[in-house]
N, C-alpha and C positions, 0 to 999 in steps of 0.2 A: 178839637182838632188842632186849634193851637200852640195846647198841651204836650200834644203828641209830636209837631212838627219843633217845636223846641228841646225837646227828649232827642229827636231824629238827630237834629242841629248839633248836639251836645255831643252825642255819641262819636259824627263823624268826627268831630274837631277833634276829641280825643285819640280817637285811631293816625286820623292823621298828625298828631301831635307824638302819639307810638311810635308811626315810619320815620316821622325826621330824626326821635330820638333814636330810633335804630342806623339811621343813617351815619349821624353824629360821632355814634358812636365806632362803627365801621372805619372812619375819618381819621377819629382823633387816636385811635388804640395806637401803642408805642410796642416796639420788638421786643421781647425778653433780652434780659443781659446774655450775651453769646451770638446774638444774631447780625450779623452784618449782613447790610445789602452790599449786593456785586451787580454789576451789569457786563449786559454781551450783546454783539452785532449780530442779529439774526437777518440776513437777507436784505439789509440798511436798516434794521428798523432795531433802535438800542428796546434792549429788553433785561427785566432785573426780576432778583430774586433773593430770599435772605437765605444763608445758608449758613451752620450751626454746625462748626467742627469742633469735636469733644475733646476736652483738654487732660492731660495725662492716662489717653490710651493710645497701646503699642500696638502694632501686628496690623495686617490690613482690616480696613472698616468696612461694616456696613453704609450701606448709602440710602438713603430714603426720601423718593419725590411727595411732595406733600401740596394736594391743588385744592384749593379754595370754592367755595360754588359760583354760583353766579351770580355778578353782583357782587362778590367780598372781597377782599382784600389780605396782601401776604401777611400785616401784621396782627390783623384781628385773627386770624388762624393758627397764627404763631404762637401767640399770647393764651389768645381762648381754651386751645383745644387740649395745654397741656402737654405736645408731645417733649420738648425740651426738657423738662423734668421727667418726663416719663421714663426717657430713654435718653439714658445717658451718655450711652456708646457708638452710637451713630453717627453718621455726619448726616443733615437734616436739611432739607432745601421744601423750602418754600415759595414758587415762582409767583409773578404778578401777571394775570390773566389781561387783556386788549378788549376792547369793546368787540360784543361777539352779539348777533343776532339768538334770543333762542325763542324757540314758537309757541314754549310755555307761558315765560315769564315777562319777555322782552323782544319784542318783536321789531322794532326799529334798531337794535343793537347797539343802544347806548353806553350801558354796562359792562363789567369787563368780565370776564369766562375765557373758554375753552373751547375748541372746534369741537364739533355734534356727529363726523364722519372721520375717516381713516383721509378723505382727502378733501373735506369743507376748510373752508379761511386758505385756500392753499397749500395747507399741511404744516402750516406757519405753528406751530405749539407743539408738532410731532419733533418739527426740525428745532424746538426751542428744547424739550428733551436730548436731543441727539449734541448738540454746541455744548448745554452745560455738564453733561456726561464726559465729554470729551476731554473739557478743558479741567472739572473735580481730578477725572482719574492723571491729567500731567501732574497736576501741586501736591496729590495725596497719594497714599495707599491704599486704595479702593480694593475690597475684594468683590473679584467678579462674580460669586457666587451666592454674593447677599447684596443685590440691588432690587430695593422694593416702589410699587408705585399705592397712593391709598390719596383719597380724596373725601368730600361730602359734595352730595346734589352731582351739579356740571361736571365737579372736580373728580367721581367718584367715576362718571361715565366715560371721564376721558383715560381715567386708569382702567376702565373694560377695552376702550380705544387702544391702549400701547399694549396691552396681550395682542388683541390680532394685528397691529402695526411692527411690536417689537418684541415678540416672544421668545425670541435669543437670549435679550437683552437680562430679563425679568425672570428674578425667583417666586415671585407672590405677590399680589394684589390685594389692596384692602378697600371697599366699599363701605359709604354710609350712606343712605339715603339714595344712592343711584341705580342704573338699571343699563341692561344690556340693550342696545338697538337690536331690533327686529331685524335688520340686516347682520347685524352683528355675527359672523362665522370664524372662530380662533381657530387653530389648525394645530396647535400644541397646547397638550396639557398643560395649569397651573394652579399651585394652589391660589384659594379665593375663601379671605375672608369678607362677609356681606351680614353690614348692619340694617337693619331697618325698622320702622314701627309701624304697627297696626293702623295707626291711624293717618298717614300719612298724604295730606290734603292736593299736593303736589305729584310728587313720583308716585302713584297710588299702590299699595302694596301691592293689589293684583299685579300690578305688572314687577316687582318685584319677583317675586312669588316663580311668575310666568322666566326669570331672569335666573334664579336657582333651579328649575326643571332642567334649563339650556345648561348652567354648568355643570351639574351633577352628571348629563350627556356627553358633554364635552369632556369632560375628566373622568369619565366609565364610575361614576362613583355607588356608593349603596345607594339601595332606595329609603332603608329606612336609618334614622344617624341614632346616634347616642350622645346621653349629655357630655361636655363638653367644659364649661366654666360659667360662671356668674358675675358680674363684675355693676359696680351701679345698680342700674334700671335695669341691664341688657342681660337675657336667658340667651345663651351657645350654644346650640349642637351641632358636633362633627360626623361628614357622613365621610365614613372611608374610600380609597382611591385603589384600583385594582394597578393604577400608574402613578403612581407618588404624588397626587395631587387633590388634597382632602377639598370638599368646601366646608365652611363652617358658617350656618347663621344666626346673628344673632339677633332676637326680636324685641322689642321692648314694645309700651302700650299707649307711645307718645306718637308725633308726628315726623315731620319736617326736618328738626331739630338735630343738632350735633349731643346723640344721648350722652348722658355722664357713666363712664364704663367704656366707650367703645374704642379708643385709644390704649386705655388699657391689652384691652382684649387681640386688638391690632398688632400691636410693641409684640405681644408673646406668640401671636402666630407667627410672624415675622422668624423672630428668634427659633422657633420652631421648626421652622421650614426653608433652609440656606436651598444652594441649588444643586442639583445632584452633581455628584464630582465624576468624571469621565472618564 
């Protein structure tokens, strides 16, 4: 008995020895060369975000929101996930989430994230979208026809959040790990690219799953898709849009995780799918 509670003892020290190191790490990550932080008054409350304009390209830019889960941070996103090199062409933002309540993970709302409704936190991170849109497209040439939103976890679900809050706004969405609320009702078409794994301890893929039935409804899509691309881990398939707005998922056989491929895969749907011209 001993034995085993000194086994027990060892185990947890170790795990929790894993979170502080994942903590730590979350903390200490530094922005890619390119990234400067900017801040803006959202409603008094200064709010900041790194954002990554690409150096010697002409012509209006794409723009691209990039949100972080819950709990993470704009530089470990920026760093980790690859998009700065990926995509060279973009202007890239990366916003820094508030301490946000979520029912999964954090229930006293100590962490920082992203509102969970169209109008929870006040609509305080819809309206944090809307200031730094505003003030990109005075300094730059933004085209308004390739502005994308794409997250992991919180960050993905709040990119399902700005299709039914801002569907004007948005050519495309890209999901890792997240999932549509059950209230969730968009009203316009969009394309949707949607990462996820099998094994996913968290956003469970049933409800993934249950999250791709809704778009393929919502964008009149096929029932059955065809392949697609390969990138990493991540297997793609795209089910066609009888209204110009494909979804494409792509699965892998991990969990949680930001897979390796799913940026990839993101950047080219993106590029893919500008916004119909009028």
């Amino acid at each position: 008995m001993r034995r085993f509670l000194l086994i027990l003892l060892t185990v947890l020290a170790a795990a929790s020895l894993s979170a502080q190191g994942k903590i730590r790490e979350l903390l200490a990550a530094k922005a890619p060369e390119g990234c400067v932080e900017q801040s803006w008054d959202v409603d008094g409350v200064k709010r900041t975000a790194l954002v990554r304009v690409p150096s010697g390209v002409t012509g209006p830019l794409a723009l691209v929101f990039c949100w972080h889960g819950h709990g993470g941070r704009s530089t470990h996103s920026a760093r980790h996930w690859g998009y700065p090199e990926i995509d060279k062409t973009s202007i890239l933002v990366f916003p820094q989430g508030l301490p946000t309540v979520s029912p999964l993970v954090d229930k006293e709302g100590r962490m920082p994230g992203w509102q969970t409704s169209v109008t929870s936190e006040g609509g305080r991170d819809m309206r944090l979208f809307d200031v730094i849109l505003t003030d990109l497209k005075k300094k730059h040439a933004v085209d308004d026809r390739r502005i994308y939103s794409m997250g992991h976890s919180n960050g993905a679900a709040f990119s399902y959040l700005l299709w039914q809050g801002r569907p004007d706004v948005l050519a495309a969405i890209g999901s890792v790990a997240g999932s549509l609320r059950g209230d969730g009702k968009p009203t316009t078409p969009l394309p949707v690219i949607h990462v996820a794994g099998k094994n996913d301890p968290l956003v469970k893929f049933a409800w993934q799953q249950a999250t791709f039935v809704a778009v393929r409804r919502f964008n009149s899509c096929a029932e059955e898709g065809q392949p697609w691309a390969k990138e990493g881990v991540v297997d793609a398939t795209i089910y066609a849009s009888t209204k110009g707005a494909p979804l494409v998922t792509a699965i892998h056989d991990g969990g949680h995780e930001y897979a390796k491929g799913s940026t990839e895969l993101i950047v080219r749907f993106f590029k893919e799918n500008p916004k119909s011209a009028k």
